[in-house]
Each structure stands twice: as C-alpha cells, then as structure tokens.
C-alpha positions in Angstrom: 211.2 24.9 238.0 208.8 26.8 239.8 210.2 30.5 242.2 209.0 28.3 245.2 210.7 25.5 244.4 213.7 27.4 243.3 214.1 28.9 247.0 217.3 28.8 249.2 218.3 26.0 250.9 218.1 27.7 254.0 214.4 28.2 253.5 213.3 24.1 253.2 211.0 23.3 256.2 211.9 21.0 258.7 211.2 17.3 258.3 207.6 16.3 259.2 205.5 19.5 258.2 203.1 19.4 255.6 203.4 21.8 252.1 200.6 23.6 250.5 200.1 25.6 247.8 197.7 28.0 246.4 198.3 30.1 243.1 195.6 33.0 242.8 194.6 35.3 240.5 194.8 39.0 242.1 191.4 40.5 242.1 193.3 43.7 240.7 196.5 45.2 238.9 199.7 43.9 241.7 203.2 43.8 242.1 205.2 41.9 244.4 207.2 43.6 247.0 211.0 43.0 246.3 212.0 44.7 249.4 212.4 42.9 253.1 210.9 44.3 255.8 213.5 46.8 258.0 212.2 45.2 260.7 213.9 42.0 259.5 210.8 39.5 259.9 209.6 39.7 256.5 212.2 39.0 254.2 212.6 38.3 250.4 215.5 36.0 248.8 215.6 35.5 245.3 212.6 37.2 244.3 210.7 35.2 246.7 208.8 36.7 250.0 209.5 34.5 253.4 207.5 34.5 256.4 207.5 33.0 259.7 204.1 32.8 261.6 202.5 31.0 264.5 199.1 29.2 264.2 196.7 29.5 267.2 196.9 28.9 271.1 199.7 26.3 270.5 201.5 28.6 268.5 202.1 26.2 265.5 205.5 27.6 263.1 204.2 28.5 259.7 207.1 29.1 256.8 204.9 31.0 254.0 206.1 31.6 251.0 204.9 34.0 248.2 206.5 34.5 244.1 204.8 36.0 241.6 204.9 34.1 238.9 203.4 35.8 236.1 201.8 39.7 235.7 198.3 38.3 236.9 199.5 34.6 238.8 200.8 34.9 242.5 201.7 31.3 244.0 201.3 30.7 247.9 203.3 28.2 249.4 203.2 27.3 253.1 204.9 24.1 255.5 203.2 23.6 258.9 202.8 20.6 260.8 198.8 21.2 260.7 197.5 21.4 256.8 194.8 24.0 259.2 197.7 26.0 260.3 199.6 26.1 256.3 195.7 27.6 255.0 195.8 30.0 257.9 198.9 31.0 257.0 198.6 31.5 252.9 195.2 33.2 254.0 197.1 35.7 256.4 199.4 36.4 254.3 196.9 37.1 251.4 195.7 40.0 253.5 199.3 41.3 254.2 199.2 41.7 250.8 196.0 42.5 249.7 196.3 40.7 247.0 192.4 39.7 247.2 191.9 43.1 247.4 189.7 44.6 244.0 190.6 47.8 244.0 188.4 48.9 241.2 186.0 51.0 242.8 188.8 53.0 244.0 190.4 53.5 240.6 187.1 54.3 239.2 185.9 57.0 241.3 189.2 58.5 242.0 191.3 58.1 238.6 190.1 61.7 237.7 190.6 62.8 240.7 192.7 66.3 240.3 194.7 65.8 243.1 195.7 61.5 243.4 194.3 61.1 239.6 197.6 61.1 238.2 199.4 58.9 240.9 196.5 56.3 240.7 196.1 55.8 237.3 200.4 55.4 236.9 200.2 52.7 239.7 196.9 51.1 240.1 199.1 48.1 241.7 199.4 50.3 245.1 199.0 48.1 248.1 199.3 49.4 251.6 202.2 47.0 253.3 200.0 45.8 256.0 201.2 43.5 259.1 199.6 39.5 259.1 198.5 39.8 262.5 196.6 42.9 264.3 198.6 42.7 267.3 202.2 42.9 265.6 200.2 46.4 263.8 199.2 48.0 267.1 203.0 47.0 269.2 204.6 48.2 266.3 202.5 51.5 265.8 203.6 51.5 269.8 207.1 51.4 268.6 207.1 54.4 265.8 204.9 57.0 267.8 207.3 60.1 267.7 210.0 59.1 266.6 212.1 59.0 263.0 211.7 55.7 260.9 214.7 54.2 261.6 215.1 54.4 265.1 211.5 52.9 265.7 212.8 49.8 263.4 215.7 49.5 265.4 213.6 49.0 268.3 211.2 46.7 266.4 214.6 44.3 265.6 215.4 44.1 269.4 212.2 43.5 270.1 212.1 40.3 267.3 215.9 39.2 268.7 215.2 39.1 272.5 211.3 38.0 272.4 210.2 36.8 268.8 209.6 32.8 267.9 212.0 31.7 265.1 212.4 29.0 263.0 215.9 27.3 262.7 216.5 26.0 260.0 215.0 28.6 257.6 216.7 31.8 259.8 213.3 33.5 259.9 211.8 35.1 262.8 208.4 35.5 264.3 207.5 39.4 265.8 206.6 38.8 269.8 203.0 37.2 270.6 200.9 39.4 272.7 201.5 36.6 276.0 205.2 37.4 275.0 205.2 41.1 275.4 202.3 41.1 278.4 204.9 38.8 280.5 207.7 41.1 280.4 208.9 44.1 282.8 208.1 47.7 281.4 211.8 48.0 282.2 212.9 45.3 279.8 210.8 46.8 277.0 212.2 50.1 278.0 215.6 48.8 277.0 215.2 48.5 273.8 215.1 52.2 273.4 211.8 52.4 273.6 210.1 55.7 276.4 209.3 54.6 279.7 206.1 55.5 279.0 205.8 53.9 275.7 206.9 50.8 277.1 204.5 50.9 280.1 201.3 51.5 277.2 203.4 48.4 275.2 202.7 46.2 277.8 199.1 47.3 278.8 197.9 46.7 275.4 199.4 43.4 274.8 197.6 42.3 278.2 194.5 43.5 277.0 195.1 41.3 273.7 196.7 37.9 275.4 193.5 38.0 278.0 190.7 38.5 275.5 189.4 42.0 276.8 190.0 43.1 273.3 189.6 41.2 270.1 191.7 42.5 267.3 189.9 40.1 264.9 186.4 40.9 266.0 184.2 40.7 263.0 181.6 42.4 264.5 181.5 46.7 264.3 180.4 46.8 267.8 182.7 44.7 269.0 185.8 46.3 267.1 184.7 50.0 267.9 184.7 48.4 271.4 188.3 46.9 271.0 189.7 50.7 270.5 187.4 52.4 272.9 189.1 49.8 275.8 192.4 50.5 274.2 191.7 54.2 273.8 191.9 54.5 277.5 195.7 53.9 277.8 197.9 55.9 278.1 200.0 56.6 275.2 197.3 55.7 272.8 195.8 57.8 271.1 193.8 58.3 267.3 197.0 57.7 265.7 197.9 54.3 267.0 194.5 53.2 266.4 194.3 54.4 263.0 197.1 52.2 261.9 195.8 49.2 263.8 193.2 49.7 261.8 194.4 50.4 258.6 197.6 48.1 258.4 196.2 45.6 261.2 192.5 45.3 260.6 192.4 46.1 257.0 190.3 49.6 257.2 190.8 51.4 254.2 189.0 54.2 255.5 191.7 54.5 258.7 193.5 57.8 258.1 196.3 58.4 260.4 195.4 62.2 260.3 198.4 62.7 263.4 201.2 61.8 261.2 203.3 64.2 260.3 203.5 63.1 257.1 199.9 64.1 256.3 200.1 67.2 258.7 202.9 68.8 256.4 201.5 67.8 253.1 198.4 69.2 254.0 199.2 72.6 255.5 201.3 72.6 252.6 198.6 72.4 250.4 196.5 74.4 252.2 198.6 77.4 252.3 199.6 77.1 248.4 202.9 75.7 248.9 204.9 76.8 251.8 206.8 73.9 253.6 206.8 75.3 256.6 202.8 75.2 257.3 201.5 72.7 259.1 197.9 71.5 259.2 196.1 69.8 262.5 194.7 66.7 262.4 190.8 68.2 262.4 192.5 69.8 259.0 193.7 66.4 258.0 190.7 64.2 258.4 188.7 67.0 256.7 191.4 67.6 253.7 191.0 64.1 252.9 186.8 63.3 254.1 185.9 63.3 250.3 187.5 60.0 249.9 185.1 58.6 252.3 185.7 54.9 253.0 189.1 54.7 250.8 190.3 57.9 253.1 193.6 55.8 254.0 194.4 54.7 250.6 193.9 58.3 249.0 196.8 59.6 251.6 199.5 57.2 250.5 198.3 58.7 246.8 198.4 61.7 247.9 202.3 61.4 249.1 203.3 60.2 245.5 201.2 62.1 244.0 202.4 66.0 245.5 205.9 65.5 246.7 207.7 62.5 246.8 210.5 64.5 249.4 207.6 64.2 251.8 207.7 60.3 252.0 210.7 60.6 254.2 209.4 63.6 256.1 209.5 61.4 259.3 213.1 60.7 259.6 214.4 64.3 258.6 212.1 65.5 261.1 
C-alpha cells in the first residue's frame, strides 16, 4: 500500500473530485519535511504532507498530497474537481518544495567554501521552506516584521481561522486570498494582534494584488522589479518584506533578507571575531554575503547551521 493511499481517513476528498498523481525524481539530494507548519495550514500526518489550495478566479479546493517514497522517489497526489486545478496544485507544491530544484551548481562552487563548506556538504538536501503562493509569502512577511517567531504565527493562525477557505471533510485550511484580506477593515486585521500600522500596509498590499496593479507571478524582470517598486511605496514595506517575497514567494535564490536580525547578529559577529554583542547593518550584510552572487539567500541559511546553531532562534529570544 502506497503512503498516499495509506493516509487518514480524515484526509479522503470529497465525493466527485478527480485524483492525480505524479511520482518525480528530485533533480537533487532531498528530504521530506516531517514537521507541520506553526502556522497550522500545512500539515503532515503519518509521514505524509497535506495541503489545502485554491485554483484560479473561482477559487477551486485543491487537497495535495506529498510522501516520499523512497531516498530519490517523491509521489504527488492531488483531488480537485478540475484535473487543471489537481496539476496546478502538484505543480505549486513542487516549488514549495523545491523539489525540481538542482542544486548542483550551488554545491559545486560552494562545497569548499571555508565558511558554508562544511554545512553544505553534511546536508546537500537543504531546501528553503517556501509558501505555494506569492501572496500568502508577502501577508505573512507582513505578519513577522518585528516581532519574535511565535507571536507573528499566532497572528498568522487567527488570520487562517477568521478569513482562510477550508475544506471539511479533510480539516485543512486555506491561508486568506488577497480579495479576502483587501475586503476587510484595518481594524479587523489589527485584532489579530497585528500593529495598526502593520495592518493598514496588510491591507494595501493585498489590494494591490486582488486588483492586478501588481503581479506576484509576473514572468517577466521588468514586470516583477515593477511589482516591488509599486509595493515598495507602502508604508511598512520595506527591503526586508520584499526580500522574502522574493525568496520564499517568487523563488529568488539570490533574495537575501539582509534586515533580519538573524543575519545582522551573525554577521557583526563574525565581523568583529566573535563578540555576540556586535551587530552588523544591512549594507554589512548584503556585502558579507555578495560573493555568493545569485545563491546569496541560500548561502545565509548555510551560514546559520554552519556558525552557530544558538543563532537560529535569535528572533524569538530577542
């Protein structure tokens, strides 16, 4: 019996939708996440990852399904009432993933590398967790500006409860739709614990998104670069919240979220030979880490595992 097949109960789609299934063959070295999301809309039961999405204008329910089923064999499974919408949803989720990802090049030039060497060449499976859709990157990036960890997932769960999509009879939930968050009061959004202010630069973006002023899936450089600049000019939103758009939402491996403090405490403790109290701008960040070129975002996760691992949690003991 096969890990989707072997899935909970709970999980079966709903009479009338369609199943589909893909296995692939990673591009490169990968491991499956056994860990659900603390924002509880990604969630794994028996070894097996669960997703809800939603499908285009209409907002068609997706259940995706992902097991790996041997070292170098991931299976895909996904119900939909579309067979269009069940593809779109495998091939979202393939990117959340990156399990198409052939990181090669990376490990190549960087395996010797004297300060990630070490950390990439004991896990060359490294994937950055990265959100299915653009929009749930940016709100969410919205959501952790400032803040510790937890408290910005706490938000994010009140934010899934009150406006998310969900799926009955598989328990899952859908993060809000751009139309969701655009249509409510700052105030509402401000009750979720997030800043007034925050809340207010929520909303704008998401009505930026849901009218097509900015297209988070634009293909075309100009027209992304263009996306940010428009989105630039809130409020509220600065290098760092586009960064992870694009590095966890648009796939941009060479996004570096030089602002986080994260990266601004492992670097000005680098830089000043090991005292944890230094503290490096981002100008010192972005330049710390402009030798990785392109793969600038992927060498600053190494870099966390590979200096010290306290670090990782920096955020929340802040």
């Amino acid at each position: 019996m096969s890990a989707l097949r072997a899935r909970p109960r709970a999980a079966v789609p709903a009479p009338g939708t369609r199943e589909l299934r893909v296995e692939v063959r990673p591009a490169w070295p990968f491991r499956l996440s056994r860990a659900s999301g603390p924002d509880g809309v990604l969630r794994v039961r028996g070894g097996v990852v669960h997703r809800l999405l939603h499908h285009g204008e209409e907002g068609t329910p997706v259940v995706v399904r992902v097991a790996q089923t041997a070292r170098d064999r991931v299976l895909f499974g996904a119900a939909a009432a579309e067979p269009e919408a069940a593809a779109w949803g495998i091939e979202r989720m393939r990117f959340a993933l990156g399990v198409d990802d052939d990181l090669r090049p990376f490990h190549d030039r960087f395996r010797d590398d004297p300060l990630i060497g070490s950390a990439v060449r004991a896990r060359p499976e490294v994937r950055l967790r990265r959100r299915p859709q653009p929009f749930e990157a940016l709100a969410w990036a919205v959501t952790e500006q400032l803040i510790e960890y937890v408290r910005a997932a706490a938000i994010q769960r009140r934010m899934v409860a009150r406006l998310g999509r969900r799926c009955g009879r598989t328990g899952l939930r859908d993060a809000p739709s751009a139309a969701a968050v655009a249509a409510q009061a700052p105030a509402l959004l401000a009750s979720f614990d997030l800043a007034p202010k925050r809340a207010l630069a929520l909303r704008r973006c998401a009505e930026e998104v849901a009218s097509g002023r900015v297209d988070l899936h634009a293909e075309d450089p100009a027209a992304l670069q263009a996306g940010w600049r428009r989105l630039r000019r809130i409020p509220e939103i600065g290098t760092w919240t586009l960064s992870i758009l694009a590095l966890l939402g648009q796939g941009r491996y060479d996004a570096l979220p030089a602002g986080d403090l994260a990266y601004v405490k492992l670097v000005g403790r680098l830089r000043s030979g090991g005292d944890p109290r230094e503290r490096a701008s981002e100008d010192e960040v972005r330049a710390f880490f402009a030798p990785y070129g392109e793969w600038a975002g992927l060498a600053a996760a190494y870099a966390l595992r590979a200096t010290a691992p306290e670090l990782r949690a920096v955020a929340a003991a802040a």
